[in-house]
N, C-alpha and C positions, 0 to 999 in steps of 0.2 A: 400556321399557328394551331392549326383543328388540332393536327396529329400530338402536338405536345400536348394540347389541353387534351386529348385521350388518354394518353399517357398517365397524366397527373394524375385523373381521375380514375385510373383502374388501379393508379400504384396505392392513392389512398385508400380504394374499399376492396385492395387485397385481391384484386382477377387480372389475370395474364394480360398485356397486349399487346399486337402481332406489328409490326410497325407497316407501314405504306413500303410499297419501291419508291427509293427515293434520295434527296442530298442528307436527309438525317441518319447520324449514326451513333445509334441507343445501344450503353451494356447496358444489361450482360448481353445482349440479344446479337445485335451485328457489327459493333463498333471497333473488335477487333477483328473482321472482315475487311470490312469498308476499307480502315487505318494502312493493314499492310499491304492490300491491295493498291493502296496510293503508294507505299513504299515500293512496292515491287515491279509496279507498271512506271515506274522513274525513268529516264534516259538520259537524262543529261544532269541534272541536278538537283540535289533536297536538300533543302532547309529545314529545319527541327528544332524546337522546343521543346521541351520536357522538363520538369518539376523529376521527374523519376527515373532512372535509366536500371529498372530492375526486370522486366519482363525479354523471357528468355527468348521466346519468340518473336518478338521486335527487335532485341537486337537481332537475333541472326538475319532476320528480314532488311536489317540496315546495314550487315555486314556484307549482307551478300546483294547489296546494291552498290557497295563499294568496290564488290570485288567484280565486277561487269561496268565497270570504268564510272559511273554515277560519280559524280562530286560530291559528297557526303557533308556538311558542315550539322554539330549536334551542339547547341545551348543547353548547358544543364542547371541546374541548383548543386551549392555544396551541401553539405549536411544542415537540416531545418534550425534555423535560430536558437530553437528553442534548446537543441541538442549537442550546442557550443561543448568542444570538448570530447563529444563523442564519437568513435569513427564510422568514416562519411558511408553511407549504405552504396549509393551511387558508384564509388572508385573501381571496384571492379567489373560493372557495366560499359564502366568510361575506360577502364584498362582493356576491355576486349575489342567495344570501339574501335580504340587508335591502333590496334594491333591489326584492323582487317584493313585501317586504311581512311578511317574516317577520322574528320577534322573535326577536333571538341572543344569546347569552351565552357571552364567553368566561371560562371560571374555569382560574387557573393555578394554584389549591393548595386539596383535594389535585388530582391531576392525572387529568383528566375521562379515564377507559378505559373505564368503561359505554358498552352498546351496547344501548339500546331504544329503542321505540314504542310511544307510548300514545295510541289513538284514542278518542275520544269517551266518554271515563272519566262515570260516572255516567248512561250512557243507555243504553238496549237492549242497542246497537250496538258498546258498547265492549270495544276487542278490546287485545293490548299485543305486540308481539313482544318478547325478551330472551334475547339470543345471542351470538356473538362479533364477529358480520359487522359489520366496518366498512364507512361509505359509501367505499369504493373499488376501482375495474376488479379489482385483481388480489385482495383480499379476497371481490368476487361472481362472478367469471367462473375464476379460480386456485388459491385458498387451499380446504383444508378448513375449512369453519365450519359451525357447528352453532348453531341458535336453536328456541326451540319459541312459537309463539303460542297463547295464552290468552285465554278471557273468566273467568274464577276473578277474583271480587269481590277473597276475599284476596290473591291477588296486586296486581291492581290498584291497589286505595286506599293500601297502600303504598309502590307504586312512586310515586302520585300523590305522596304524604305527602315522601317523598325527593327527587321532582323541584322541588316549589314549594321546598323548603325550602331548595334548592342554586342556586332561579332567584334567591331572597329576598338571594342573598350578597351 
């Protein structure tokens, strides 16, 4: 908790801060570090969440998790509510997606704003980020976002428990 309240407090009176080594992962600073590093260090399976499937670097980091045998499943959002009508930002994200191999899921109700990663849930190795950071440039390189990565079982099995049950729709 120090390290957010550092945070806070340097973002309000306008000076830099350097974050801890640690499960927190701050943009613009490391959060697209941490993120594809979970992506990339995968081995058997991810699970994903995403409000956004725009940042270039993510997918290719999810494509090429699919393409080294990862079981890829991606939850997205269709185009935002508000934007009924308009077309979907996301399509060509989710079209390149399913072309390297990854399994995608668009749910339009309720409306997908979770933002996690679940890698290799039930093994060793299995870690989950859950944050704000959406997959895009100006959410990992612009935005303040805050996520913390975990291997905490209880976390886990229910993120797991929530994601199949929302892939099931």
């Amino acid at each position: 908790m120090g390290e957010i309240t550092r945070f806070f407090e340097a973002d309000w009176t306008g000076v830099q801060a350097v974050p801890a080594a640690g499960a927190l992962a701050w943009s613009p600073v490391n959060a697209r570090a941490k993120m594809t590093a979970l992506v990339n260090n995968a081995r058997g399976t991810l699970d994903i969440y995403n409000e956004l499937a725009l940042d270039k670097k993510m997918l290719a980091a999810m494509c090429a998790a699919a393409g080294r045998g990862v079981k890829v499943r991606f939850i997205n959002a269709a185009a935002h509510p508000k934007e009924d009508g308009k077309e979907d930002p996301n399509k060509p994200g989710r079209e390149q997606l399913a072309a390297a191999g990854v399994r995608v899921k668009v749910i339009t109700s309720p409306f997908i704003h979770a933002k996690a990663i679940l890698a290799d849930n039930g093994t060793a190795a299995a870690k989950a980020y859950i944050g704000s950071g959406n997959f895009s440039a100006v959410s990992f390189d612009r935005n303040r976002e805050l996520g913390v990565i975990t291997s905490e079982k209880q976390v886990l099995d229910p993120l797991q428990k929530v994601f199949d049950q929302d892939w099931a729709r």
